[in-house]
C-alpha positions in Angstrom: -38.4 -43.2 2.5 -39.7 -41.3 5.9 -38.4 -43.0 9.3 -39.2 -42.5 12.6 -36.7 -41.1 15.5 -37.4 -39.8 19.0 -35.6 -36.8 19.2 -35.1 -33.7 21.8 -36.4 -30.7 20.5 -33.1 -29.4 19.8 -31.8 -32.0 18.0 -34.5 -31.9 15.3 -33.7 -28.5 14.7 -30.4 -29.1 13.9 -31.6 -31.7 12.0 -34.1 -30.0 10.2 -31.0 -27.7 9.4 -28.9 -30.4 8.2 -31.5 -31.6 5.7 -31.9 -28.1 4.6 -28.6 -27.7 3.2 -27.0 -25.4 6.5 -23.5 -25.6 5.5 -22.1 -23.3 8.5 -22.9 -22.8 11.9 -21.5 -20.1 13.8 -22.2 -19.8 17.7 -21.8 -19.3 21.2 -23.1 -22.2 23.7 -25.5 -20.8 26.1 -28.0 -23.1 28.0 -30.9 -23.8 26.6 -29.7 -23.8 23.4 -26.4 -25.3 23.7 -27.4 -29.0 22.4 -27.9 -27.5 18.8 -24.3 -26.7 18.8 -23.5 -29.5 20.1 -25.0 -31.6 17.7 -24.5 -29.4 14.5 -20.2 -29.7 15.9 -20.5 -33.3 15.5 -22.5 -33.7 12.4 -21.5 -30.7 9.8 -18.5 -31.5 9.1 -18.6 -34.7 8.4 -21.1 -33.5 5.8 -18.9 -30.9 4.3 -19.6 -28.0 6.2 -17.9 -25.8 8.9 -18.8 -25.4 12.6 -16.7 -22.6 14.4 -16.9 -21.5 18.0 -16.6 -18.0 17.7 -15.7 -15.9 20.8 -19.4 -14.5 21.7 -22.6 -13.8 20.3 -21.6 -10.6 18.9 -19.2 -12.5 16.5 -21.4 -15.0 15.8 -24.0 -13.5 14.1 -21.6 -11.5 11.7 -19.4 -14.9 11.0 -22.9 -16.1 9.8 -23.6 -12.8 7.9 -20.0 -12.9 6.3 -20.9 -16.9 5.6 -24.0 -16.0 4.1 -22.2 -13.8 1.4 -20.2 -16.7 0.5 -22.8 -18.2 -0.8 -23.6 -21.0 2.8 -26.7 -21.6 4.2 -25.6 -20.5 7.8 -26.9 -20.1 11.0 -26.5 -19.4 14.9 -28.4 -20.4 17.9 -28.7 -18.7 21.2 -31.1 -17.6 24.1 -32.2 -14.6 25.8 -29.0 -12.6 26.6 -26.9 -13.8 23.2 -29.8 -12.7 21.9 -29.8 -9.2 23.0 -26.0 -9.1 22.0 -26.4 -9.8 18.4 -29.2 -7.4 17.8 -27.1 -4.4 16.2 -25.7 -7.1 13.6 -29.1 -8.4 12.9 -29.7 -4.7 12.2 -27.0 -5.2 9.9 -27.8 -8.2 8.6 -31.6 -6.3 8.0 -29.9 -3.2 6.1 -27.8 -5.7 3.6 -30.1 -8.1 3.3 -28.4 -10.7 4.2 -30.4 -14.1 4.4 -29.4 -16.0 7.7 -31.4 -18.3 10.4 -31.2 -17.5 14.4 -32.5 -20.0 16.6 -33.6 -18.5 20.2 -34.5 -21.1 22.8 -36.2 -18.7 25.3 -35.4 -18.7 28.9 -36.4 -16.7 31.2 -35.4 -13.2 32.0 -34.1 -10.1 32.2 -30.4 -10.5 32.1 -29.0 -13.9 33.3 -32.5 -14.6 35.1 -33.1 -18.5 34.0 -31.0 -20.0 32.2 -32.9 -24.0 32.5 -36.0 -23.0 32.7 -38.7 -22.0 29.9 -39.9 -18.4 28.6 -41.0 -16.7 25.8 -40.3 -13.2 26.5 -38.0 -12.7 23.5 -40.9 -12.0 20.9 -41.2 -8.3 21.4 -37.4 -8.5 21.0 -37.4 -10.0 17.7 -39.7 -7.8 16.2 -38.6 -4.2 17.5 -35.2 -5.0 19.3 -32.8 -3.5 16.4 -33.3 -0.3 15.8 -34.8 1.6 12.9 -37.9 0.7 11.3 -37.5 -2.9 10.3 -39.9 -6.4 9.6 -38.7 -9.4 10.2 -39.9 -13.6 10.0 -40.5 -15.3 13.1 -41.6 -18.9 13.4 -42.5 -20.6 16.9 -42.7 -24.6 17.2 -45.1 -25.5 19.5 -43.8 -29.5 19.0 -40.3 -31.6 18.7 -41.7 -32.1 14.5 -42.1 -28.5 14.3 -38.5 -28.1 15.6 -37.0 -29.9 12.9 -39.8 -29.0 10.0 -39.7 -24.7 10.8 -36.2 -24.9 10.9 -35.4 -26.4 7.5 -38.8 -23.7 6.5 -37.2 -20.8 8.3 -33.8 -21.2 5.8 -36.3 -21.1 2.8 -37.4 -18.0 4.1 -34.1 -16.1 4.2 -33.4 -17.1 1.0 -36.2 -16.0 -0.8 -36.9 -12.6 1.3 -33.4 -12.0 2.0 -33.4 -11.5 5.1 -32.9 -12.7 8.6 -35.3 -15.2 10.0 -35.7 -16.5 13.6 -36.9 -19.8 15.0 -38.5 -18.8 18.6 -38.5 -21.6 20.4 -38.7 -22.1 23.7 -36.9 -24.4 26.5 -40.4 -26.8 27.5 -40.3 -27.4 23.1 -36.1 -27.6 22.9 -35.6 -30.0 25.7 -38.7 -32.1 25.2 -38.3 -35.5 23.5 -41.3 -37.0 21.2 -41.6 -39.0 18.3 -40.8 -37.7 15.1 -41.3 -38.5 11.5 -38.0 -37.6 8.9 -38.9 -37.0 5.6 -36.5 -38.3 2.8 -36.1 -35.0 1.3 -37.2 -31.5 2.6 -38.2 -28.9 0.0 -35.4 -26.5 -0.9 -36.1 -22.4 -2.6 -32.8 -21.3 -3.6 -31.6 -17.7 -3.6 -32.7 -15.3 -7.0 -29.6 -15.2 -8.4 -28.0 -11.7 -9.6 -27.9 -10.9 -13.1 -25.1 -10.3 -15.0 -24.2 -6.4 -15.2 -27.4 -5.9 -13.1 -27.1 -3.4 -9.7 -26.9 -5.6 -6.5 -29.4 -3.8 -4.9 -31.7 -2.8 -7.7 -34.8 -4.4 -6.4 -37.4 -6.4 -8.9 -41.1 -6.3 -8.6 -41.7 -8.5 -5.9 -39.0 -6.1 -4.1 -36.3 -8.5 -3.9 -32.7 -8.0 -5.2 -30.7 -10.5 -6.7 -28.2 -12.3 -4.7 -24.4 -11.3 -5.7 -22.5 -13.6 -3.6 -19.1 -13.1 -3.5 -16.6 -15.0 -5.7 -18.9 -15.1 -9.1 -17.7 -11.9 -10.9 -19.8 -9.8 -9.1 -19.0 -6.4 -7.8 -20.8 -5.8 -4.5 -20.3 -3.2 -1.6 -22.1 -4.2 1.6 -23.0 -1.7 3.6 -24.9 -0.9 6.7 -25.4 2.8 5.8 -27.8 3.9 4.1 -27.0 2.8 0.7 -27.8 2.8 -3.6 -28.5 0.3 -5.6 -24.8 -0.4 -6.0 -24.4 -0.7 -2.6 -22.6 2.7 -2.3 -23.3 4.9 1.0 -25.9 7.8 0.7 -26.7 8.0 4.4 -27.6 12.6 3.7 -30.0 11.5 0.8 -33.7 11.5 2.4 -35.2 10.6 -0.3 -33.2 7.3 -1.2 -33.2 6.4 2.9 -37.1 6.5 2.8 -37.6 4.6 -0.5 -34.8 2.1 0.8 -36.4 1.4 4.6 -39.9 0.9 3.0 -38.9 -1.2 0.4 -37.1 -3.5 3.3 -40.3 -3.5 5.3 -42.7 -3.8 2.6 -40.7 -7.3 0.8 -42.0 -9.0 4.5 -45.3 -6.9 5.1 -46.8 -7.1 1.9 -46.0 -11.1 1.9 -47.5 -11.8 5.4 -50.7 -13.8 4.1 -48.4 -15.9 2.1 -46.0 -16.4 4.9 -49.0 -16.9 7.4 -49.1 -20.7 9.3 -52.1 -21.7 11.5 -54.8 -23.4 12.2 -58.1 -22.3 13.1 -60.2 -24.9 15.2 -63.9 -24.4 16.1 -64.0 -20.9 14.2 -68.0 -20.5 15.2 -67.0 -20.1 18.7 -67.3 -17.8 21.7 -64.4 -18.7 24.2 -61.3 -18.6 21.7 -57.5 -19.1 22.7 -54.7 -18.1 21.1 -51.4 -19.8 21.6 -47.8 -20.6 20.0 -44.9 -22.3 21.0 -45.2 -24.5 24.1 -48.4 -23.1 25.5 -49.7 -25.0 22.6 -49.6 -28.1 24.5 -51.6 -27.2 27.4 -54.7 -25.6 25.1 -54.4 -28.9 23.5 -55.3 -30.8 26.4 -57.9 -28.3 27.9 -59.8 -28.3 24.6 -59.4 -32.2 24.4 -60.6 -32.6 28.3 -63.5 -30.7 27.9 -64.6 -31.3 24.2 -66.9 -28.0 24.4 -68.0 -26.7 20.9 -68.2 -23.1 22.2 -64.3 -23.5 22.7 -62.3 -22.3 19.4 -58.7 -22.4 18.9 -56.1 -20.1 16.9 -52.9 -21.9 16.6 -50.5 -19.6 15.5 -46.9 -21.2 13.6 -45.5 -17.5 12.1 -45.8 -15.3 14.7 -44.5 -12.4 12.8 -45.5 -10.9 10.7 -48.3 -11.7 12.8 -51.2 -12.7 10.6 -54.3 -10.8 11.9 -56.5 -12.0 8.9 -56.9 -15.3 10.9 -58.6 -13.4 13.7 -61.6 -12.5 11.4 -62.2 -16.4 11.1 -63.8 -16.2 14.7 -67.1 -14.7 13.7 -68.9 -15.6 16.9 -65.9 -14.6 19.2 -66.6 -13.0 22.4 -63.2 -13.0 24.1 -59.7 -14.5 23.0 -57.8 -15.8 25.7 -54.3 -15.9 25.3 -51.7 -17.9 27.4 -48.1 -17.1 26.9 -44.9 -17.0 28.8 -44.4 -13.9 29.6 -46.3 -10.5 30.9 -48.8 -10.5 27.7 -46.5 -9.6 25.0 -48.4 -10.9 21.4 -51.6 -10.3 23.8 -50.9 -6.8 23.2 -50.4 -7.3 19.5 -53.6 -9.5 19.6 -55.7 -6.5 21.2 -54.9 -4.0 18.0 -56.7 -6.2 15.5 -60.1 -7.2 17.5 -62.9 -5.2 19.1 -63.8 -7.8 21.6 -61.9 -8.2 24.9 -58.3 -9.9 24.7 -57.8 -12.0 28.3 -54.2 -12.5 28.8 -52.9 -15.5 30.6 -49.5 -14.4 31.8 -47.2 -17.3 33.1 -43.6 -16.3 34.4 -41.3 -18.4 36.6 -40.2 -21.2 33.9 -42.9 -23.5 34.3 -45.7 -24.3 31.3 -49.3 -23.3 31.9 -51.3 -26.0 33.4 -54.9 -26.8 32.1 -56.1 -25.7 35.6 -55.1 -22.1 35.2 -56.6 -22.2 31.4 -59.6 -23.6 33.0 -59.7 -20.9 35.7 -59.7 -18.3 33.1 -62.7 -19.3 30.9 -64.6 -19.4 34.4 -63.8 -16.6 35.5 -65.2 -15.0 31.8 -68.3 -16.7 31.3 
């Protein structure tokens, strides 16, 4: 049976976690993220699992990596500047594909800049911040639910894509506290399994290796070089790097409309907006306040890979307005795909949008 809690944001996210079968959490507290430690310290192990403090973010993303190899569902969370210290072992994490969930409750920035108050100028980050050519799976809650159903969604995700994937929240969604409905279950996609005798890195058609966790008989080198299908460095071969680096980008890229989470609202419209994470909440209102059918609304959940095909549903679009906190950063991303103007509502500072500055922005476009 369902029941009804009223949860911060960060709570149901280690919920959701919980109820998704996370059996190790390994992380660093850092405000605005620190309650999801908090919570996951006091309620894994009494389920069976292991929490461990690790000495920094740098550890803490390879002490999930190392976990995930085990054979545990593991995951870290953090915000802005952990983040930027565990991006060369989510490179890693990329190049072994290595199936783990990062939470990033965005603050504001650069370097220390914010720590309580809201931003969300960590998405550029997650796509491009490790180097190399890499594609990754980024989800962005926009509500205390979301918190708790992406996160149990996002470990689903690494498991069947092998790879890294990353909750983006944001502090206005991680610190709120709403109503929420828990589910008695939450749908579970276990790892593909490796074959006996088979090559751990041997991809099949859908471009996914079996898993060869460790401890099951099976022989497995992990390696962040450049590597064979046995997992044996062959960092001079230019042949084998190119067929390996596309075949990592291409498992995500050519999955994007089956990873793709929106809704489209009023798709015959002129004035569209196009929001995730907490600015959600203020388009929300404005389009509820002034109930205009010209007003459309494309309300993005997976943010990356970002899923363009939803912009096409706007036929009668003649500018997409897009609020976010930060300097424009998916407005950028939003521009490539359309041939009508792209209005970016920058908001820096920590606070959310409010439904005058929306407002003020369809005015000033008419």
């Amino acid at each position: 049976m369902t029941r009804i809690e009223f949860w911060q944001g960060n709570t149901a996210c280690a919920e959701g976690a919980l109820a998704a079968g996370c059996n190790f959490f390994g992380g660093y507290p850092i405000t605005p993220s620190t309650e999801v430690a908090e919570h996951m310290a006091a309620k894994l192990p009494k389920k069976g699992g292991v929490f461990i403090q690790m000495e920094d973010e740098i550890a803490s993303m390879a002490s999930i990596i190392g976990a995930a190899w085990t054979g545990a569902r593991s995951m870290t969370a953090t915000s802005g500047p952990g983040f930027s210290l565990m991006m060369e072992n989510i490179g890693f994490a990329v190049m072994t594909e290595t199936p783990c969930v990062v939470v990033n409750v965005q603050r504001g920035g650069p370097s220390t800049g914010q720590p309580t108050m809201s931003a969300q100028g960590d998405m550029m980050q997650v796509r491009f911040g490790s180097h190399g050519d890499i594609a990754i799976i980024a989800l962005c809650p926009a509500t205390v639910q979301e918190m708790y159903e992406l996160t149990a969604k996002a470990f689903n995700l690494a498991d069947k894509y092998r790879v890294p994937v990353f909750l983006m929240a944001d502090e206005t969604v991680g610190h709120m506290r709403e109503k929420i409905i828990i589910p008695d279950k939450v749908e579970r996609v276990e790892r593909k399994p490796l074959a006996a005798g088979a090559l751990p890195f041997k991809a099949d058609a859908d471009l996914i290796p079996g898993f060869g966790q460790f401890g099951t008989g099976h022989h497995v080198h992990v390696t962040g070089l450049t590597h064979d299908e046995r997992g044996y460095p062959a960092a001079t071969n230019p042949k084998l790097h190119h067929a390996l680096v596309k075949r990592l980008v291409d498992k995500i890229e050519n999955a994007r409309d089956e990873m793709a989470d929106y809704d489209v609202i009023n798709p015959d419209a002129e004035q569209v907006f196009v929001a995730y994470g907490g600015p959600v909440r203020t388009v929300q209102q404005v389009m509820h306040d002034k109930k205009d059918k010209n007003l459309g609304f494309l309300r993005i959940r997976t943010v990356w890979p970002f899923p363009e095909k939803a912009l096409a549903a706007f036929r009668n679009a003649r500018h997409f307005f897009v609020p976010e906190m930060n300097l424009g950063q998916i407005a950028r991303e939003i521009e490539r795909h359309v041939t009508v103007p792209v209005v970016s509502i920058p908001k820096l500072g920590g606070e959310l949008h409010s439904p005058l500055d929306l407002s003020a922005a369809l005015e000033a476009h008419r």
